[in-house]
DSSP file (Angstrom, degrees, kcal/mol; ACC not computed):
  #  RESIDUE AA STRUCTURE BP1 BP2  ACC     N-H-->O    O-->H-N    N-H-->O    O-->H-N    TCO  KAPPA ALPHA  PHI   PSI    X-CA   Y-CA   Z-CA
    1    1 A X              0   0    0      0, 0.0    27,-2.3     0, 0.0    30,-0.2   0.000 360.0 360.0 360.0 133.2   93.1   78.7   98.9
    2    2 A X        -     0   0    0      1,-0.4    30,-1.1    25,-0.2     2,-0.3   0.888 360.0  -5.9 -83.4 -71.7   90.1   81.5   98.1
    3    3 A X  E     -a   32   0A   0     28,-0.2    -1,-0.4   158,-0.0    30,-0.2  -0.839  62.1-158.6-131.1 162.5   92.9   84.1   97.1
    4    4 A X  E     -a   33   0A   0     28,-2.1    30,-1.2    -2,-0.3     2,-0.7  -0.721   8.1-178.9-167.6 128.5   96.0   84.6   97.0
    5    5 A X  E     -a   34   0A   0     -2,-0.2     2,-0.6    28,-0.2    30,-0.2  -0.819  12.1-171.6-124.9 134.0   98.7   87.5   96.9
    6    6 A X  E     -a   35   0A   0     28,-0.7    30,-1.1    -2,-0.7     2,-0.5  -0.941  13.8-155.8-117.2 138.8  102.1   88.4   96.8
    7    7 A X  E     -a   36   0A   0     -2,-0.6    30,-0.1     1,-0.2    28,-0.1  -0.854  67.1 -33.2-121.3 112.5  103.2   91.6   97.1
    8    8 A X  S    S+     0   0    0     28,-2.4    -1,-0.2    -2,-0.5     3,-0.2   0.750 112.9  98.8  63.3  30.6  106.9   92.8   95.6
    9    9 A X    >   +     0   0    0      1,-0.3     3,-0.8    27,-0.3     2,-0.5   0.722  54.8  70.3-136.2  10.5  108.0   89.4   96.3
   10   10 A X  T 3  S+     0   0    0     26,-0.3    -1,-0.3    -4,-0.3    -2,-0.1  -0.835  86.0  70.3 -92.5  87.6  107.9   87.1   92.8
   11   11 A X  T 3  S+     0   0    0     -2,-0.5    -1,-0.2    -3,-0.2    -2,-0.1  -0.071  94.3  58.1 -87.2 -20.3  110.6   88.9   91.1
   12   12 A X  S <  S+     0   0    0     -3,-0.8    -2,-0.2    57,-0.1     2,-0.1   0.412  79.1 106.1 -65.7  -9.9  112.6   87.3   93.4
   13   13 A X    >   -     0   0    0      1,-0.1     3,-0.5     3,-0.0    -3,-0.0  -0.462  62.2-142.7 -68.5 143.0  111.6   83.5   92.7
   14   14 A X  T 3  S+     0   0    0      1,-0.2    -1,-0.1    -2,-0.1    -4,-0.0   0.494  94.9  31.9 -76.0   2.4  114.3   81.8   90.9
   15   15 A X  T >>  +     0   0    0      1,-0.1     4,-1.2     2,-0.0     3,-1.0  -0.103  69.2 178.4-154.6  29.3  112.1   79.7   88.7
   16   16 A X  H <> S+     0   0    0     -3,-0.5     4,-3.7     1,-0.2    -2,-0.1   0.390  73.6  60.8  -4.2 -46.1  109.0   82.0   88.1
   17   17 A X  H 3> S+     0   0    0      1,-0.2     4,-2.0     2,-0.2    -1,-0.2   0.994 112.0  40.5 -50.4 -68.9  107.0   79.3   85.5
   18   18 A X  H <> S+     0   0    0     -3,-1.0     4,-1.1     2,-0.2    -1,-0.2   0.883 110.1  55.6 -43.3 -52.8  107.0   76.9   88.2
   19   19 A X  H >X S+     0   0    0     -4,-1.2     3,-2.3     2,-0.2     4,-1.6   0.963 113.8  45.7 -37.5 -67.9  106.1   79.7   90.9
   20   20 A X  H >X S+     0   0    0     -4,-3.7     4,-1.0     1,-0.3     3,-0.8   0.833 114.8  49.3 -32.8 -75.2  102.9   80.6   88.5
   21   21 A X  H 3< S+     0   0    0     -4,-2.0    -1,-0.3     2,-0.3    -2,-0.2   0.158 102.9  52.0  -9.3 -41.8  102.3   77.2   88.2
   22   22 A X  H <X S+     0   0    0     -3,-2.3     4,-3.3    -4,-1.1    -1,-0.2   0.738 109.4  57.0 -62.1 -68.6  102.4   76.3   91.9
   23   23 A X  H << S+     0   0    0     -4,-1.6     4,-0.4    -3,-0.8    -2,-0.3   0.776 106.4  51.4 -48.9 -54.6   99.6   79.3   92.5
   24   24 A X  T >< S+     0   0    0     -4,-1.0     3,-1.0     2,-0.2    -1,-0.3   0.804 109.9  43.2 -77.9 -49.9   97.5   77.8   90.1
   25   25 A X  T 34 S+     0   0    0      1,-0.2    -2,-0.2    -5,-0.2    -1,-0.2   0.998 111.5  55.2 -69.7 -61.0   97.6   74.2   91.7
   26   26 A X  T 3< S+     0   0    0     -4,-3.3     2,-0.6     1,-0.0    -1,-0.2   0.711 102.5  83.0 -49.6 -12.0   97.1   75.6   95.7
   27   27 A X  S <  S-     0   0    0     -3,-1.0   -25,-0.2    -4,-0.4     3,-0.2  -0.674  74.0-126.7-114.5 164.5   93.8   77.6   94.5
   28   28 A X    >   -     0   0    0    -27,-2.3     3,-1.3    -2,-0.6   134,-0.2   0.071  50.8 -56.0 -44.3 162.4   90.3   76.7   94.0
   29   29 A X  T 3  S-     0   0    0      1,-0.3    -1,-0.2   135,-0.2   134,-0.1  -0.251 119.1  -9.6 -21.8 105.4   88.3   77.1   91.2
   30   30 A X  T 3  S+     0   0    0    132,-0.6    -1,-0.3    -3,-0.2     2,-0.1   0.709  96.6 149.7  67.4   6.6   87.9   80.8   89.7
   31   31 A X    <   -     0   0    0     -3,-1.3   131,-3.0   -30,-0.2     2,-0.3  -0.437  42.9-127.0 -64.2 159.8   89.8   81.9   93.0
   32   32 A X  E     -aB   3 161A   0    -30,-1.1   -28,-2.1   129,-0.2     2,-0.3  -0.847  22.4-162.4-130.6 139.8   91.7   84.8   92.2
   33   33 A X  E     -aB   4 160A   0    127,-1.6   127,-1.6    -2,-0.3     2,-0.3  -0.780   4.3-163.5-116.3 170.4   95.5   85.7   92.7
   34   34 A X  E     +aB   5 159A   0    -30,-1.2   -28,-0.7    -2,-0.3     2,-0.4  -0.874   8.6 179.3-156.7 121.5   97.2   89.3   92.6
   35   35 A X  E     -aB   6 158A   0    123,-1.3   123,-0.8    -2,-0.3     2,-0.6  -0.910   8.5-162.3-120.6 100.8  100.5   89.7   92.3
   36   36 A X  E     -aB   7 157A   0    -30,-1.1   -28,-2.4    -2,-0.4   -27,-0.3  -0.664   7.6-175.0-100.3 135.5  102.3   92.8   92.2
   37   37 A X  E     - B   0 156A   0    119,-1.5   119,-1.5    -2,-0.6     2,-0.2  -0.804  31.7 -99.6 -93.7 146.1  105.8   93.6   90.9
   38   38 A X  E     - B   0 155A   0     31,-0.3   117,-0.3    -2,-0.3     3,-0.1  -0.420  40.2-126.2 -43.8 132.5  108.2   96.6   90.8
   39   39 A X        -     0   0    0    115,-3.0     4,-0.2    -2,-0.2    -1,-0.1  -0.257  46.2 -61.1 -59.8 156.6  108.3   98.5   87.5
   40   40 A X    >   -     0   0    0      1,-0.2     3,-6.8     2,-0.1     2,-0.4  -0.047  50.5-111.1 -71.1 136.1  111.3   99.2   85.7
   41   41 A X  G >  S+     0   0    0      1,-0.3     3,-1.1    26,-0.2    -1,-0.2   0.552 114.6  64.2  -6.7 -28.1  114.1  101.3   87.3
   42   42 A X  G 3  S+     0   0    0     -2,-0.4    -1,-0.3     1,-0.2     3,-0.1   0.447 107.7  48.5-100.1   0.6  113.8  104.4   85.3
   43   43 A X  G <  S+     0   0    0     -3,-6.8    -1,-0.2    -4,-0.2    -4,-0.2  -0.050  98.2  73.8-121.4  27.7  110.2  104.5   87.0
   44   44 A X    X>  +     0   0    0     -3,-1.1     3,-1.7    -4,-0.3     4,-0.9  -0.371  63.1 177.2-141.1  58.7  111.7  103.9   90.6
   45   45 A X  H >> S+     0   0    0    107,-0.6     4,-2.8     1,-0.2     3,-0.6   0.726  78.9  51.3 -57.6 -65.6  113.3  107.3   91.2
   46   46 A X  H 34 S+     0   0    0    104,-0.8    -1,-0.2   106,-0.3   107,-0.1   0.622 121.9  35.0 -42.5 -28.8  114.6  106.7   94.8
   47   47 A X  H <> S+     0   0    0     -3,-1.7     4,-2.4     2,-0.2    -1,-0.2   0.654 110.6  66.6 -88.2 -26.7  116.5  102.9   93.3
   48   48 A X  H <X S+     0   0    0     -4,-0.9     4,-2.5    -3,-0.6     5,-0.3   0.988 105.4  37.7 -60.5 -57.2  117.1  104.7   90.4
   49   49 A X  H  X S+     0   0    0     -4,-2.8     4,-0.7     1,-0.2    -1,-0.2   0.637 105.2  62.4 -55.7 -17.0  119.3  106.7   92.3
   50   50 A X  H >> S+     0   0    0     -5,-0.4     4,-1.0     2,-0.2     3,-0.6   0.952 109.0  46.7 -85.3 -46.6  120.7  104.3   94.4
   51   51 A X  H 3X S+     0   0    0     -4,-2.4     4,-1.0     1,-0.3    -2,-0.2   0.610 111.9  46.8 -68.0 -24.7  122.1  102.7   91.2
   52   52 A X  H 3X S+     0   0    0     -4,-2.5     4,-3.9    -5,-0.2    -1,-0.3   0.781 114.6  52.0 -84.0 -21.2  123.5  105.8   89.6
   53   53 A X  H <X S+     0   0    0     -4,-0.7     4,-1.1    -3,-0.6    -2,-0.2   0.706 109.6  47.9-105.7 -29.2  124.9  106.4   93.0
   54   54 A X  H ><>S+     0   0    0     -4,-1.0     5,-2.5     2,-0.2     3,-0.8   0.954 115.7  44.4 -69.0 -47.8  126.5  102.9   93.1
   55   55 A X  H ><5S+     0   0    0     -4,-1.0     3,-1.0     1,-0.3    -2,-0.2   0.877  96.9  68.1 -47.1 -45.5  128.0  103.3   89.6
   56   56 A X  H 3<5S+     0   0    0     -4,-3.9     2,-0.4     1,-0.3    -1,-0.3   0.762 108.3  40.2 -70.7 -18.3  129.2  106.6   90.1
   57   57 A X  T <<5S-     0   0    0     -4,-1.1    -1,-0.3    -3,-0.8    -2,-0.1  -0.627 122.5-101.1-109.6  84.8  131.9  104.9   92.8
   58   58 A X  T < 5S+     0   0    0     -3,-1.0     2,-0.5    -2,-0.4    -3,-0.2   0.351  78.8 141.8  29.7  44.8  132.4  102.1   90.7
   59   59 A X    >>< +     0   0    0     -5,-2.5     4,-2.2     1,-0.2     3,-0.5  -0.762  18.2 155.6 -88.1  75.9  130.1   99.4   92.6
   60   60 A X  H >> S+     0   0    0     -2,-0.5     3,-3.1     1,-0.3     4,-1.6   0.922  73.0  48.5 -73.7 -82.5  128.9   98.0   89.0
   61   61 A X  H 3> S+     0   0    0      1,-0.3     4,-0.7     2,-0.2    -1,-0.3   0.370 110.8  46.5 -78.7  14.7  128.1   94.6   90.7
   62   62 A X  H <> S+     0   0    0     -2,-1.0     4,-3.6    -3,-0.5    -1,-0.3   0.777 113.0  54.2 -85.7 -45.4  126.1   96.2   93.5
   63   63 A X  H <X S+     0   0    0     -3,-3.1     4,-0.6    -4,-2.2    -2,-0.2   0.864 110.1  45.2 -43.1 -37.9  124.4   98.2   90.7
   64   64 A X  H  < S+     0   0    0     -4,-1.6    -1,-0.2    -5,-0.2    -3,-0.1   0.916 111.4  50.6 -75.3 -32.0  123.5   95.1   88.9
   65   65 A X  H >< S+     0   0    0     -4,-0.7     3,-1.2    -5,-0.2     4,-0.5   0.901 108.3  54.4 -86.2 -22.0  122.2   93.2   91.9
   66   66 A X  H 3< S+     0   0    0     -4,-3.6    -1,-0.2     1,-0.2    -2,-0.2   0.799 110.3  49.1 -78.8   3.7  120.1   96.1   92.9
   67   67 A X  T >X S+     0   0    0     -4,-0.6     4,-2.6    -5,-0.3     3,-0.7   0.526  81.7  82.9-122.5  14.5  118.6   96.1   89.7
   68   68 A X  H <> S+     0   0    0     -3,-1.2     4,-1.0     1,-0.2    -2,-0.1   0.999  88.7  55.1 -60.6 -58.0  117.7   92.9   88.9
   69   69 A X  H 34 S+     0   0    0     -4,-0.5   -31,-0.3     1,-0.2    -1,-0.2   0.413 114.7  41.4 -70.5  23.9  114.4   93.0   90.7
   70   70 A X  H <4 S+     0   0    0     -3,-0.7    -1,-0.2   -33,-0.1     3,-0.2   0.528 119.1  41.2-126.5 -26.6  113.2   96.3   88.8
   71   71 A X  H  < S+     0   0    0     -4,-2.6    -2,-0.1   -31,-0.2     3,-0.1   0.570  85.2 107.3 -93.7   0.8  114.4   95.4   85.1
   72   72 A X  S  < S-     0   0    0     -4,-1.0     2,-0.2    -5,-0.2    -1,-0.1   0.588  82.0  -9.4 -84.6 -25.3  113.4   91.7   85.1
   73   73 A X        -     0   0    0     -3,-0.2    -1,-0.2    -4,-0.0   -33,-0.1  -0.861  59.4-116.0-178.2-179.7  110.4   91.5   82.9
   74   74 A X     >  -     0   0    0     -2,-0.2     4,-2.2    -3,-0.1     5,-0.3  -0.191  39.6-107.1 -92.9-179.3  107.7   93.6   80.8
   75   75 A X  H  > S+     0   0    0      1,-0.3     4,-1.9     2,-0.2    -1,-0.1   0.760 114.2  64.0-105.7 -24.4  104.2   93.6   81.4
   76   76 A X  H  > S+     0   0    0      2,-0.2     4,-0.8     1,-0.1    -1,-0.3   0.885 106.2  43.4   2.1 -81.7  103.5   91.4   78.3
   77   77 A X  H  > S+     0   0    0      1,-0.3     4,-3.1     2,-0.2     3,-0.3   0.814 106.0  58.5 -89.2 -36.6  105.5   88.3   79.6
   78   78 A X  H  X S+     0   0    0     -4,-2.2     4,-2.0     1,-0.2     5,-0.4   0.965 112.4  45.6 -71.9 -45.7  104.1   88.4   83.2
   79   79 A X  H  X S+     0   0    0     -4,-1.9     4,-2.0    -5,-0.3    -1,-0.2   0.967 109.6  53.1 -20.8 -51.9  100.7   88.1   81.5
   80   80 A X  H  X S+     0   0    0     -4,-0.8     4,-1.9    -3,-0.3    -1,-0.2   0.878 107.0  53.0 -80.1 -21.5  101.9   85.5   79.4
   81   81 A X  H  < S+     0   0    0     -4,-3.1     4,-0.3     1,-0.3    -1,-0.3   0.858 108.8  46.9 -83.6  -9.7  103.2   83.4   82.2
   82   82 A X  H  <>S+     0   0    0     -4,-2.0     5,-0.6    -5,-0.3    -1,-0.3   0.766 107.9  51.9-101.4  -5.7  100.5   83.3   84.0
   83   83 A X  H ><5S+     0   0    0     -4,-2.0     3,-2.5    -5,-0.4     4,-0.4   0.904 112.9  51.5 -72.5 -71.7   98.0   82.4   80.9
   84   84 A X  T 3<5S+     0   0    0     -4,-1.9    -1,-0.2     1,-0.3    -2,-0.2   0.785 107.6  58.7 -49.5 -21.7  100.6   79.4   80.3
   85   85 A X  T 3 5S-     0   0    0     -4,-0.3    -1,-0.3    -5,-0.2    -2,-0.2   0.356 126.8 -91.7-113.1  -1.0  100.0   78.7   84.1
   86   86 A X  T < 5S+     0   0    0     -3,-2.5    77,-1.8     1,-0.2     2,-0.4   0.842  79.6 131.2 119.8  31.2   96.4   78.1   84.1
   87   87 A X  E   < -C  162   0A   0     -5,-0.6     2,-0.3    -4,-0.4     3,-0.3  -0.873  36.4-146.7-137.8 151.2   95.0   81.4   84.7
   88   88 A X  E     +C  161   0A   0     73,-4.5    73,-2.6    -2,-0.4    -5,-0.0  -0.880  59.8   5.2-138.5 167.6   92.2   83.5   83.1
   89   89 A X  E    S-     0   0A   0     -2,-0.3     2,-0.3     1,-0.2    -1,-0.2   0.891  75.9-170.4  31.1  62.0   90.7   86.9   82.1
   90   90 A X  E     -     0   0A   0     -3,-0.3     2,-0.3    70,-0.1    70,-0.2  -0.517  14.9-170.5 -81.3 129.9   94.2   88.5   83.4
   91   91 A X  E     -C  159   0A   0     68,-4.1    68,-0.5    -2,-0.3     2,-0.3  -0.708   8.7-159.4-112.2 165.5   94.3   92.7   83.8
   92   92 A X  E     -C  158   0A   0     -2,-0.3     2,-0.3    66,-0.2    66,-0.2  -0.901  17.2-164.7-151.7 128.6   97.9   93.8   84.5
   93   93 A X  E     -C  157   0A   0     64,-1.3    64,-6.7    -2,-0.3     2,-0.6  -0.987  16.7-139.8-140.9 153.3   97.7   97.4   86.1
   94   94 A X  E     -C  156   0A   0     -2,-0.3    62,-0.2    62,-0.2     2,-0.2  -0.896  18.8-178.1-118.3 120.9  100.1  100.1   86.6
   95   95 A X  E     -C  155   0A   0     60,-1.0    60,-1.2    -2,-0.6     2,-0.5  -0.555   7.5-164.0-106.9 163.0  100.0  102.0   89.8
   96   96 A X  E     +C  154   0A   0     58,-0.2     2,-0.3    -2,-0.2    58,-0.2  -0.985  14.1 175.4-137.8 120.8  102.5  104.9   90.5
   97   97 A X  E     -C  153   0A   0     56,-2.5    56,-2.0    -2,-0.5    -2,-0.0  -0.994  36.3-109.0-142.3 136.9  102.9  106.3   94.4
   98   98 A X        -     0   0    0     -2,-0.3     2,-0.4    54,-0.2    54,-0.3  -0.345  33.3-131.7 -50.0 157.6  105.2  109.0   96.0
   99   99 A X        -     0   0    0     53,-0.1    51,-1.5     2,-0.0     2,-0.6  -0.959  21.6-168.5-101.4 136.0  108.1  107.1   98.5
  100  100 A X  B     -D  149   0B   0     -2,-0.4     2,-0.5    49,-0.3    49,-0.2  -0.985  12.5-174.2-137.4  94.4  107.7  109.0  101.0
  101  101 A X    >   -     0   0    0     47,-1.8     3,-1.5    -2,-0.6     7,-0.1  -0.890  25.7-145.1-100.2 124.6  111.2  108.1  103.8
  102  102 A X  T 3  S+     0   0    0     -2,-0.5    -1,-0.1     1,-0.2     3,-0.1   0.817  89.9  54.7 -70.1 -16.4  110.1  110.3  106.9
  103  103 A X  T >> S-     0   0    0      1,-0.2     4,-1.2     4,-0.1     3,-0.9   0.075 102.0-135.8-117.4  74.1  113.3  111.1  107.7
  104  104 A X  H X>  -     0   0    0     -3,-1.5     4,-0.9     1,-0.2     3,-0.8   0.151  56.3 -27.1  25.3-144.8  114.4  112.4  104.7
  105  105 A X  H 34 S+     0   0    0     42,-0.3     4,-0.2     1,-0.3    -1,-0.2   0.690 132.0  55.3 -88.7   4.6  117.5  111.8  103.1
  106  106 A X  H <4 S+     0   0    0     -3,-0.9     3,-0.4     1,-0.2    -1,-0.3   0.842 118.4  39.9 -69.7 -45.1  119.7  110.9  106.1
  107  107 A X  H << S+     0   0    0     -4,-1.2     4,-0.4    -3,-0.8     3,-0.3   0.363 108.6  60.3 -68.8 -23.5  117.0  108.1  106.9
  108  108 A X  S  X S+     0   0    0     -4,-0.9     4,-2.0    -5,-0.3    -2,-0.2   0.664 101.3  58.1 -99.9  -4.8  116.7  107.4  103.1
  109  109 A X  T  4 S+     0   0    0     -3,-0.4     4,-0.3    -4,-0.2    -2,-0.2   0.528 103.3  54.2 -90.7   9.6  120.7  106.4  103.5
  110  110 A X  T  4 S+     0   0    0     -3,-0.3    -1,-0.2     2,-0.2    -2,-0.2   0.472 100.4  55.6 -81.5 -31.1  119.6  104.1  105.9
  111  111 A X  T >4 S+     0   0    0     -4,-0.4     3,-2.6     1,-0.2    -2,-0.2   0.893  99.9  61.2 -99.4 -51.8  117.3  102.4  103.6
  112  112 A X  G >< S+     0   0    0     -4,-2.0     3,-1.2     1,-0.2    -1,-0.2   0.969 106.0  44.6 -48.7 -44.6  119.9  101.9  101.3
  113  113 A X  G 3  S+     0   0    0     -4,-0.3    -1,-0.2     1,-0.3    -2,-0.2   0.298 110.4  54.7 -92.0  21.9  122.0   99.7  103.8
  114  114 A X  G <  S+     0   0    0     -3,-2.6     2,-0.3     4,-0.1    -1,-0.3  -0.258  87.3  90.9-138.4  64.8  119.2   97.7  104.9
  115  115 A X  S X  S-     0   0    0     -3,-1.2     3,-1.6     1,-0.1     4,-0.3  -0.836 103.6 -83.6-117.7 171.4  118.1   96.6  101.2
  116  116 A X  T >  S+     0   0    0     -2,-0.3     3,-0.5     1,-0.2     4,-0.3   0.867 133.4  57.1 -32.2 -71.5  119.8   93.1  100.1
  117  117 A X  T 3> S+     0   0    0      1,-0.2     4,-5.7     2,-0.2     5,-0.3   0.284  79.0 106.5 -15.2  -6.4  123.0   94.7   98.9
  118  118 A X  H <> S+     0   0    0     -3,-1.6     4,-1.3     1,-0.2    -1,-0.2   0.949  79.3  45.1 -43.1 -81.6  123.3   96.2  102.6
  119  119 A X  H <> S+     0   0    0     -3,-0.5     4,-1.8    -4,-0.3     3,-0.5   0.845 114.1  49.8 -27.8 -55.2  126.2   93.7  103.6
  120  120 A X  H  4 S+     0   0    0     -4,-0.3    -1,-0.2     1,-0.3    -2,-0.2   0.950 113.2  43.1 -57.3 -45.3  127.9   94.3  100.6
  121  121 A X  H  < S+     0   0    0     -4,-5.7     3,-0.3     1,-0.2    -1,-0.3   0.731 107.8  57.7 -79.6  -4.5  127.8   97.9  100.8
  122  122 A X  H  < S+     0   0    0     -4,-1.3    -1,-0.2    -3,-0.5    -2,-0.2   0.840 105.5  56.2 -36.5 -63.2  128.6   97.7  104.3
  123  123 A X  S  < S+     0   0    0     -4,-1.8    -2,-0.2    -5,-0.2    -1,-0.1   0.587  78.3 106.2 -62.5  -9.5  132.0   95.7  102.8
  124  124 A X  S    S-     0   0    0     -3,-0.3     2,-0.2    -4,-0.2   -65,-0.0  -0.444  90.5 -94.6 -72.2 162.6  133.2   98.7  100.4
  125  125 A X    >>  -     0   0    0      1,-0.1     3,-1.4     2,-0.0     4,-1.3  -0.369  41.7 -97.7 -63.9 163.5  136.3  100.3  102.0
  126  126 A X  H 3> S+     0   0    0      1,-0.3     4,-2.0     2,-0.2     5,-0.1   0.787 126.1  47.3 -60.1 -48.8  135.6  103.7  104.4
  127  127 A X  H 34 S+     0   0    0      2,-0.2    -1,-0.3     1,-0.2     4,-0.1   0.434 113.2  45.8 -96.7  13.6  136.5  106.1  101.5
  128  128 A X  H <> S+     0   0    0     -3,-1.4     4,-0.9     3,-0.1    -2,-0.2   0.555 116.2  47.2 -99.8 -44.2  134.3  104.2   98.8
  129  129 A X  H  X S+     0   0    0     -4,-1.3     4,-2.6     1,-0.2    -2,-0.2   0.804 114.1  49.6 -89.5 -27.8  131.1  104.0  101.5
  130  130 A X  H  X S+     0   0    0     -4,-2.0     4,-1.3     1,-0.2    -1,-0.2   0.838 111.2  47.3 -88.3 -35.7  131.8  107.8  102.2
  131  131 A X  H  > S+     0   0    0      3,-0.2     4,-2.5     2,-0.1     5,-0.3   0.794 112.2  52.3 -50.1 -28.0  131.8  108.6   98.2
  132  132 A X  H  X S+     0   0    0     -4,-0.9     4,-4.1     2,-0.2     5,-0.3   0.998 110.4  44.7 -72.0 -58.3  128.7  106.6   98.0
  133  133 A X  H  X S+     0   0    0     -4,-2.6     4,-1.2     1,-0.3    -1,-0.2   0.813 119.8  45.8 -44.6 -29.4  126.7  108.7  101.0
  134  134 A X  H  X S+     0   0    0     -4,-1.3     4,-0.6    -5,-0.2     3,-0.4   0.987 108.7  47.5 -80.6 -43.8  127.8  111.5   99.6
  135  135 A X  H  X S+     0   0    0     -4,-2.5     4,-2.5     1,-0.3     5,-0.5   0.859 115.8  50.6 -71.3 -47.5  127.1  111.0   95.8
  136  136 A X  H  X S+     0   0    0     -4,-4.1     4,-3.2    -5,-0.3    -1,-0.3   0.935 106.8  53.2 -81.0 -23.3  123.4  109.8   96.8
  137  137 A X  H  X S+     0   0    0     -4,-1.2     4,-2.1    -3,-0.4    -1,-0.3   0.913 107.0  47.9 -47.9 -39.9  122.7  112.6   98.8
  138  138 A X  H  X S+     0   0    0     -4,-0.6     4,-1.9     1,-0.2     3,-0.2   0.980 119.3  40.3 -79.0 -42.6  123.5  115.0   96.4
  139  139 A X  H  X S+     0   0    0     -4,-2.5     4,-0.7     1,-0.3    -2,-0.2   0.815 116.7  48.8 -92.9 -33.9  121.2  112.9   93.7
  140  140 A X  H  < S+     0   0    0     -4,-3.2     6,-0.4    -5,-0.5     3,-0.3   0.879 117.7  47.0 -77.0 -14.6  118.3  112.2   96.6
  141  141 A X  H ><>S+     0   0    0     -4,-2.1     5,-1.4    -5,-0.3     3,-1.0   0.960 113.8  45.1 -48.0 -57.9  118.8  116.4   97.2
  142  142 A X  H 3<5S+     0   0    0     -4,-1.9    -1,-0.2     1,-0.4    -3,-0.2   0.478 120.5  40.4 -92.5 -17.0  118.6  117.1   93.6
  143  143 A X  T 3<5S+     0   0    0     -4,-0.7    -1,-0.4    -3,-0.3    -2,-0.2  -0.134 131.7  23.1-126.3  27.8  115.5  114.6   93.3
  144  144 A X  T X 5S-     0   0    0     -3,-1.0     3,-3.8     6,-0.2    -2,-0.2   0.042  88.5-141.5-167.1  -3.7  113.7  115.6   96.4
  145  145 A X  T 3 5S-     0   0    0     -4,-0.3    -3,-0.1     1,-0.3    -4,-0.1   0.812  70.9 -46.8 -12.6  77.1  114.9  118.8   97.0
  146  146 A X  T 3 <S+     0   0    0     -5,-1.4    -1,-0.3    -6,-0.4   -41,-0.1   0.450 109.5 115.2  86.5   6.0  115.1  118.3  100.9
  147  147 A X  S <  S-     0   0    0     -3,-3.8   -42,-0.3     2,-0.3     3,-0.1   0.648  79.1-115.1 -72.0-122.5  111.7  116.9  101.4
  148  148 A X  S    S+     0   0    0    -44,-0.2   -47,-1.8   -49,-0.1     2,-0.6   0.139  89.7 102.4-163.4 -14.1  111.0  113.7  102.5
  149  149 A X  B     -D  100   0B   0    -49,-0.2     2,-0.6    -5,-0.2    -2,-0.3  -0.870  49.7-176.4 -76.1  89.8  109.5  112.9   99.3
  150  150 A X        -     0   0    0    -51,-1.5  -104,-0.8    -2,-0.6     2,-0.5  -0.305  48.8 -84.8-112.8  75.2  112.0  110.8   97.3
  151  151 A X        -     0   0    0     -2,-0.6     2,-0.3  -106,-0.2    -1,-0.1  -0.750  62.6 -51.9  93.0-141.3  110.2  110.5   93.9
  152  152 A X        -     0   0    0     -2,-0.5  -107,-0.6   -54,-0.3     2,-0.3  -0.982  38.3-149.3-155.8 144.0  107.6  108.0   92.8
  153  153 A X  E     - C   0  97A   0    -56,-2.0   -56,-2.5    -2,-0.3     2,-0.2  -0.821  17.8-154.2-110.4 160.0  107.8  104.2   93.0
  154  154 A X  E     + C   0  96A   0     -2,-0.3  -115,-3.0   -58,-0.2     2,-0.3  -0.998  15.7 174.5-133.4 134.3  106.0  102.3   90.2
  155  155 A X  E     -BC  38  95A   0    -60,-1.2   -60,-1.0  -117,-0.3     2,-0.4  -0.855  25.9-136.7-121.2 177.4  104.5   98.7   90.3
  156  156 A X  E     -BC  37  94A   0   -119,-1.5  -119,-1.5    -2,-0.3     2,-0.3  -0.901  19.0-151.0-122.6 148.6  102.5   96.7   87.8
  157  157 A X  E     -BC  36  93A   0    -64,-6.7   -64,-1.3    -2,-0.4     2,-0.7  -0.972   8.3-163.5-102.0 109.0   99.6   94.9   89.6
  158  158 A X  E     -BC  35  92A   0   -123,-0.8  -123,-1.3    -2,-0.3     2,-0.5  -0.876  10.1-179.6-112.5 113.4   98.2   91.0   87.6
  159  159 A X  E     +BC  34  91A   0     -2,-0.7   -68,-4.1   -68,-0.5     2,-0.3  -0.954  13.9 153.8-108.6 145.6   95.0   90.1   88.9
  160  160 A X  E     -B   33   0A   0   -127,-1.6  -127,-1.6    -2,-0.5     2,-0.4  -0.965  32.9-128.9-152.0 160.6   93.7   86.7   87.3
  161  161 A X  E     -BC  32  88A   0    -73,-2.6   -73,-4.5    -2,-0.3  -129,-0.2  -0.967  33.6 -91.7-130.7 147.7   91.5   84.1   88.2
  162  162 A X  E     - C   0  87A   0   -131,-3.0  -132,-0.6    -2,-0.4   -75,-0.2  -0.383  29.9-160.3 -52.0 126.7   92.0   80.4   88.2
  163  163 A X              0   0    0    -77,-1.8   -76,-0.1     1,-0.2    -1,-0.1   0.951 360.0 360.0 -53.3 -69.8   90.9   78.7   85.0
  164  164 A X              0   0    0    -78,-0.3  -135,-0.2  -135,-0.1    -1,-0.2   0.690 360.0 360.0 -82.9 360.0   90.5   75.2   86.0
């Protein structure tokens, strides 16, 4: 393999070293990977809100799983795992972009029930799922105030090239 990239979707591997590791073996020589991750929550306005919005009707473990892939590690240690994984002259950059749901926040409560957590929040009782819609509308209002614009997402970006 020449390149190779994944886009928002190793935070999800269970066994990351190995992942790194793996990428290393499938490419060539000096072939180059890029891998981008989410940034942490507090730089992910629109999840950010989905998580205060969970909390606030007492869905802690929906809160927790939807913040696993945004808290999971710093920009330091995704370096370092891919220098332990073979990999060389590694930049890690951090890009920042509006989310932009076109149909504002009635369409961005849609986007909440079709993230991982969907089913679950699907599963609250009627008068839990009706606290939820409401509490994140008022917090995507207050953070968007009525646009279509809900915030900023943040990733860090690791481009590296194969050592061996």
């Amino acid at each position: 393999v020449d390149t190779l990239v994944c886009q928002q979707g190793f935070q999800f591997f269970p066994d990351r070293a190995t992942a790194a590791a793996e990428m290393a073996r499938v490419l060539r020589a000096k072939a180059r990977v890029v891998i981008s991750v989410w940034r942490p929550l507090a730089e992910c306005d629109f999840f950010a809100c989905l998580c205060a919005a969970l909390e606030a009707v007492d869905a802690h473990e929906l809160a927790t799983l939807m913040r696993l892939p945004f808290d999971f590690i710093t920009d330091e240690a995704f370096v370092a795992l891919f220098a332990a994984a073979g990999f060389a002259d590694l930049h890690c950059l951090q890009q920042q972009r509006p989310l932009v749901i076109e149909g504002g926040v009635p369409h961005a409560i849609e986007v909440a029930y079709s993230t991982p957590i969907g089913p679950k929040l699907a599963a609250l009782p009627a008068a839990q799922q009706d606290r939820f819609r409401q509490t994140f509308t008022e917090l995507l209002e207050s953070l968007s105030g009525g646009d279509k614009t809900m915030g900023n997402m943040a990733t860090s970006v690791l481009i590296a090239d194969n050592a061996r």
